[in-house]
Every structure is written in C-alpha cells, then in structure tokens.
N, C-alpha and C positions, 0 to 999 in steps of 0.2 A: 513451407509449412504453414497451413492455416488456422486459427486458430480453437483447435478444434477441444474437445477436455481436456486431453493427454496435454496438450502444450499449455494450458489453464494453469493444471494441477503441478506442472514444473515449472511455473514460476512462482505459486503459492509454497512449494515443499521448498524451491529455495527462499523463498521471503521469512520460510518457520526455521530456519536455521540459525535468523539473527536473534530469536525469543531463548530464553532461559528462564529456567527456573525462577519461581518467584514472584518474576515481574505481571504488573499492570498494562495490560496491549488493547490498544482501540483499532479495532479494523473498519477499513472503508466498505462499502459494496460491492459487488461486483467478483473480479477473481480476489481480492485479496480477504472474503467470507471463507473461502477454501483454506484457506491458513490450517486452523485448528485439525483439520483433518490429517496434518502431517505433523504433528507432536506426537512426540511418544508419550504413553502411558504416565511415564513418571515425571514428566515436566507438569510442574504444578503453576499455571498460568491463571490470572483473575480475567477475565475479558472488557470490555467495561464499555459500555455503550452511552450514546448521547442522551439518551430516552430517559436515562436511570440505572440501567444495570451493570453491579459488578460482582464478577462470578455469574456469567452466562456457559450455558451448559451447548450439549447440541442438538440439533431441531427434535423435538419430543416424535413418538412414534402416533400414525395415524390416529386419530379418533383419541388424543391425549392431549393435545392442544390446552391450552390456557389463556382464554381470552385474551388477562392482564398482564401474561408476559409476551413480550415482541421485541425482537431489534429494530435497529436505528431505521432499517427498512419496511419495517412494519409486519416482516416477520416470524411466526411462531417461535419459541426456543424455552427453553427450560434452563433452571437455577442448579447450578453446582451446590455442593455441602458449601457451608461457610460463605457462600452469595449474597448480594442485598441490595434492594433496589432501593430509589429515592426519588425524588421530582426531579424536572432537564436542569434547573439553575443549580441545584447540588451537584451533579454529572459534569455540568460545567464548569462549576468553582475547581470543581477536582482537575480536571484539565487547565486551568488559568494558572493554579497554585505549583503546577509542573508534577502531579502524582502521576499521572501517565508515561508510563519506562518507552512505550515503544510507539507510533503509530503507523499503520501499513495504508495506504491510502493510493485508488486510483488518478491518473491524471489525464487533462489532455496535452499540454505540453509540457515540459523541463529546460529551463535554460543552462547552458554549459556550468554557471556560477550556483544553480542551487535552486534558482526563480521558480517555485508552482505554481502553476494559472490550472484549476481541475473544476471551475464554478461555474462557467458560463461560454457558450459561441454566442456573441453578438447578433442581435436578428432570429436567434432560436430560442425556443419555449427554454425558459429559465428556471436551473432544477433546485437553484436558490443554492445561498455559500454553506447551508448546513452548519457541520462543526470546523468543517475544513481549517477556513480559519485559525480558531483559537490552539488548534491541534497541529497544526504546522507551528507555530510560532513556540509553544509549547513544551510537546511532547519531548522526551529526554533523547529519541533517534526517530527523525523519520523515513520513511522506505515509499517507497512507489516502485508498484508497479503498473509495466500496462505496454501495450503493445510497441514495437520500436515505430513501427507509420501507423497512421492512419488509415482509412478503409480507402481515400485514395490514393494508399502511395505515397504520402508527404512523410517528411521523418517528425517526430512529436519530441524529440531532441535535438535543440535548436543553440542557435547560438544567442537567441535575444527573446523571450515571449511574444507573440505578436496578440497574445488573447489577455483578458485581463488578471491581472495578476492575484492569486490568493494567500499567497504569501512572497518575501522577496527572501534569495537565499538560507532559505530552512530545508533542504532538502539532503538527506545522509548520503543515500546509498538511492540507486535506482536499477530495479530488474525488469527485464525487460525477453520478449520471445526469442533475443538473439547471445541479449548480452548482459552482463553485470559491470555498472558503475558507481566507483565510490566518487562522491563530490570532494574536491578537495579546495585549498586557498588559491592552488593557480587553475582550478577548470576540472573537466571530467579526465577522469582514470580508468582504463578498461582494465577490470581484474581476474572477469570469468569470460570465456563462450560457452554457450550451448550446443552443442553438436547436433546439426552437420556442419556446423557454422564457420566460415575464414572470417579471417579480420578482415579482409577484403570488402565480404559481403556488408562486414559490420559499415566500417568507411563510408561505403558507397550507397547506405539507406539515412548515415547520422548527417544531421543539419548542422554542424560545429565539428571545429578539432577536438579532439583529445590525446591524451597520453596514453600508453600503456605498460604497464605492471611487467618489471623484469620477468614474473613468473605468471605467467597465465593459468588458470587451472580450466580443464578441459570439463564439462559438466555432461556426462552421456545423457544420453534421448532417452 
C-alpha cells in the first residue's frame, strides 16, 4: 500500500478518535492537518496553533482568504465562533503551562521507550525544532503519526533514535500505515492493524520488539 490519500486519511480518522469533546488539540503538518476532517459535527474541539490561534476553523473558501489568519504552516484558515488569536510567546505560554489536551505530530523516528527525534537529518537543510519541542514535553497526550519506513525501506520504529532527539520518552500512542502502538513502561504494544495487514508484515518492517495486545482490533481499509 502506498501512501497514497486513502492511506493519509486512515491514519488521520484514526488519530481523531483519540480527540473529544472539549479539548485543546495542536496538530503537526503534514497528515496529521487531516485530523479535523474526521470529527464529527458535534465534537466541539479548540485547535490551537503555534502562530497564535485558538479555535482555528477550516481552510476558508477560494477568494475568502484572510491575510492575518494562517496556521503554523503558513496556511489560510479561518476562525471558529468563540476563537482567538494572540502573539507565538502567548501560544507558547499556553503550551508550557500544559493547556494543550492533545498533540498529533509527525515524526521521523520512534524509539521503542517513547524517544521523538521529528527536527532534523543531519547534513540536510534544517526545517528547525518549531514547537515540537515544548509540545512533546508538554502536551497532556501525544500521538504521532507517520509512516512505518521510510521511503527507503528502513523502519522509523526503532529500538534506540539514531537522529537527534526532540524529546526523550514523551510519546503516547503511535499510528502508523500498518499499525497502532500504545507506548508503554516496558516498550511498544501492538493494539490495532490495519488491513490487509499480518503481524507478520508488521514484525518484519518494525526496528524493535514489541508486545502484543490480547485483543487486537482489526481496522478495515
């Protein structure tokens, strides 16, 4: 399976099953901006961005655009009822202080214990640590997603980071195009596949052991 929208968009609709009602969610770029698109209606979610925004809406319709609203990626998006923006060290405070319920963020590795390294390959143009950082350390659940290899083939769940670290064991839950792991105090837990997926397949792409969940739940394509 490659990663094509369809496989994007199911690992974002399962990323949006950990959000509830209520809460304060900072999404990373990348698939886990598709998040929102898989909330129902009546989950009343704040979104809350590094830039300043909380209570971001979804991307305005052509020719509606709003200069001075953008996300963390610079953007378009529009303001929810009840929204409100402020300068990045506000945005920040609020993340430091732990307001943030949930963050969804992509990576390039995981280590078996929780370790996110998502900031930099050595020797390549550096897309800078962002909020990463303070949002891993932080946030009240973190989630990553992002592909189980790399584009060549290596697994990005390891048993030790070999890239540099952007936070050490702060990681919840990790989804991934094959699989879903919860992190736990002795190492990774396999609790979902994805279909068409064997644990087999999972095994023989994951760079670490892990356990698995008495009960698996089978997640259709």
């Amino acid at each position: 399976m490659g990663m094509g929208v369809d496989v994007r968009n199911q690992m974002a609709k399962r990323a949006a099953e950990e959000i509830q009602n209520g809460m304060v969610v900072n999404l990373g770029i990348g698939i886990p901006s598709l998040v929102p698109n898989h909330l129902s209606k009546e989950t009343m979610v704040m979104f809350h961005a590094e830039n300043g925004i909380t209570g971001m809406g979804p991307s305005p319709e052509k020719g509606k655009e709003d200069e001075n609203l953008c996300n963390a990626g610079g953007f378009p998006v529009t303001l929810n009822n009840g929204g409100s923006y402020c300068d990045s060290a506000i945005a920040f405070g609020m993340i430091r202080r732990g307001r943030v319920d949930i963050t969804i963020l992509g990576s390039l590795q995981v280590s078996q214990y929780g370790d996110l390294a998502n900031w930099i390959v050595p020797g390549k143009k550096v897309p800078g640590m962002g909020g990463a950082m303070e949002l891993a350390q932080k946030a009240g659940k973190v989630i990553v997603v992002m592909n189980h290899c790399d584009k060549h083939g290596h697994p990005k769940i390891v048993q030790s980071c070999s890239l540099p670290l952007t936070s050490a064991g702060c990681v919840d839950l990790v989804v991934t195009d094959l699989a879903v792991f919860m992190v736990t105090e002795v190492g990774l837990l396999l609790i979902e596949l994805f279909a068409p997926y064997s644990l087999d397949a999972v095994v023989n792409k994951t760079g670490c052991e892990f356990k698995v969940a008495e009960t698996v739940r089978k997640i259709p394509y």
